[in-house]
N, C-alpha and C positions, 0 to 999 in steps of 0.2 A: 487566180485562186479558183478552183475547182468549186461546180455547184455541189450541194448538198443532197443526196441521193438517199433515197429512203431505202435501208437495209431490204436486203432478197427475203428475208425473214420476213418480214412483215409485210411485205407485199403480197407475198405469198396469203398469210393470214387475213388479210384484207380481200383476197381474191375468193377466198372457201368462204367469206362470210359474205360476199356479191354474191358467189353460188347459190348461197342458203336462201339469202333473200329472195333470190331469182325461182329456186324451184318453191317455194312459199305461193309467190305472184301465181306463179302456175300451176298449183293446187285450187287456190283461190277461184282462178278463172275459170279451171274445171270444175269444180263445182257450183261455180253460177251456173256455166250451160248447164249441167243437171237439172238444176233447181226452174230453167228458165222454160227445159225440155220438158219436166215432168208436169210441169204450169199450164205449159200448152196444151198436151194430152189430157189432162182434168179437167181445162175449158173446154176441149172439143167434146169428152164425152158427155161431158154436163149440157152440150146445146144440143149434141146429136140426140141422146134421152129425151130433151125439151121436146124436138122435132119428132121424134117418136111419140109421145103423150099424145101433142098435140094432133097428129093423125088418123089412132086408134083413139073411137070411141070406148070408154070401158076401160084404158091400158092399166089404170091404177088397182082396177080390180083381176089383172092379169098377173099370173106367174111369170118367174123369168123364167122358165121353161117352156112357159106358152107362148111367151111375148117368141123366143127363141124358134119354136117350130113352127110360128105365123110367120116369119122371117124369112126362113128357111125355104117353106111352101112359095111366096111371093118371090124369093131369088132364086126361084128354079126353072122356071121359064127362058128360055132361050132367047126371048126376045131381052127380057131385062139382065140375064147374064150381057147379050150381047151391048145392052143401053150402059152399063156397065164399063164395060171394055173401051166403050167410044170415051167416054167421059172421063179414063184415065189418060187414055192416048191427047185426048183434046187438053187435061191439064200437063202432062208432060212438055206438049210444044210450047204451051204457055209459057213451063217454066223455062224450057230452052230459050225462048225468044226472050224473055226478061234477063236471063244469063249475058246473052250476048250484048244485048240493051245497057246492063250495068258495067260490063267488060270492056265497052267501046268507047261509055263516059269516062272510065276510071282512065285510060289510056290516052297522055297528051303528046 
């Protein structure tokens, strides 16, 4: 006796609706990382502010146009453009080496 096979029809209809559900899932998940990216940019700028307050005496009684062109004046100096420059390079190795770090674990 032959098994019982579920019509091409309705496989078919069962497979657009895995599809549906599938690109849902990953609607979903893309707009976590939004919500998870946008989260982290509004914590960074709320500490980097903090750390600015905290620095400039006065900062509360400053414009953001002052706070801006105190900035500006202080990142214009070659020496701190160049402190800078170190301090991006020194985190990029970082992240490289933790890259390869978490690549070497994940890999048995």
């Amino acid at each position: 006796m032959p098994k019982s096979k579920i019509p091409i029809g309705e496989q078919i209809e069962k497979a657009k609706v895995d599809i549906k559900q599938r690109e849902n899932q990953l609607k979903t998940l893309i707009q976590k990382k939004k919500n998870l990216e946008r989260n982290a940019r509004t914590r960074r700028l709320i500490e980097r502010g903090a750390i600015l307050e905290s620095l400039i005496e006065g900062a509360l009684d400053l414009t953001n146009e002052q706070v801006k062109a105190l900035l500006q004046f202080a990142l214009a100096t070659v020496s701190v453009r160049e402190m800078v420059v170190a301090f991006i390079s020194e985190n990029n190795a970082t992240a490289t080496e933790q890259d390869s770090a978490s690549q070497s674990t994940e890999t048995f």
